[in-house]
C-alpha positions in Angstrom: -169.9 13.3 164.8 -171.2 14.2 161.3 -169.4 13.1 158.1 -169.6 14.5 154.5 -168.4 11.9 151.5 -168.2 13.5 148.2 -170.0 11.4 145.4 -168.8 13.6 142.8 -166.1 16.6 142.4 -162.9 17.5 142.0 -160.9 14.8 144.5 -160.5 11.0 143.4 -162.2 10.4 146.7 -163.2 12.8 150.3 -164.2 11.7 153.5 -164.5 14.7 155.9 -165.6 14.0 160.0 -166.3 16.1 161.9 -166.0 15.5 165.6 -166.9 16.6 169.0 -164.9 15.7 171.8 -165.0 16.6 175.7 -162.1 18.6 176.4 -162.4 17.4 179.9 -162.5 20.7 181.2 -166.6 21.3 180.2 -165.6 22.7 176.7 -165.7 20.7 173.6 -163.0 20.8 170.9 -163.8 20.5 167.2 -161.9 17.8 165.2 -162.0 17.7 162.0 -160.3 14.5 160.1 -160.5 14.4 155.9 -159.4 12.0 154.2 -158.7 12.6 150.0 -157.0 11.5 147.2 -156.2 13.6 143.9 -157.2 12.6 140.9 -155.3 10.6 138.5 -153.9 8.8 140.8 -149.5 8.6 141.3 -149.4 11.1 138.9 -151.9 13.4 140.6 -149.9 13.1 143.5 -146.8 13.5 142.7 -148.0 16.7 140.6 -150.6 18.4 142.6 -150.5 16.4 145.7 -148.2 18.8 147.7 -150.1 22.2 146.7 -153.0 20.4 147.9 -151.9 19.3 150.7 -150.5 23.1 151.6 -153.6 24.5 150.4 -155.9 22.3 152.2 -154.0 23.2 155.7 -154.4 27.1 155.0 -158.2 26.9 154.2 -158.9 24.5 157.8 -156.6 26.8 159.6 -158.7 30.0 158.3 -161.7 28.2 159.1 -161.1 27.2 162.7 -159.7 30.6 163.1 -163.1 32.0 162.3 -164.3 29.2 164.5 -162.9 30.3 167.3 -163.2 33.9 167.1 -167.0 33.4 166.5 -167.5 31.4 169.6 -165.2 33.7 171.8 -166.6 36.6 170.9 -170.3 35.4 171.9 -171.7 36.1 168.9 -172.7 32.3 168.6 -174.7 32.5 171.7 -176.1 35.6 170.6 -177.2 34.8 167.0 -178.5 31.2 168.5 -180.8 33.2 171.2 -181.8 35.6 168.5 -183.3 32.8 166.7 -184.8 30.9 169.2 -187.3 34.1 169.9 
């Protein structure tokens, strides 16, 4: 596991994990867990807290998307080799 805490930006406060777990079957699976607040506190919530919150959701599921489709199409393993020349 590696975590990323934001010091300064645009939430109240981040806290993003990322985790590696044995998916039993001799794969891993990626987890990742964020925890944020908005700024200005109830009223950034109940303001901007939804469209977040949606927007959020849409960039992680892009991202593991990619993710996947890198690792799948052996590019990872292939771009890791490369480098190790």
């Amino acid at each position: 596991m590696f975590a990323d805490r934001q010091e300064s930006g645009p939430f109240a406060s981040w806290y993003y994990r990322h985790r590696f777990l044995d998916d039993g079957q001799g794969g891993t699976l990626l987890r990742d867990e964020v925890e944020y607040a908005v700024p200005f506190g109830v009223f950034g919530q109940w303001l901007g807290g939804w469209l977040v919150r949606r927007k959020l959701e849409a960039m992680f599921a892009y991202r593991h998307e990619k993710t996947r489709s890198l690792i799948e199409s052996g590019e990872w393993t292939s771009a890791e080799s490369a480098s190790e020349r």
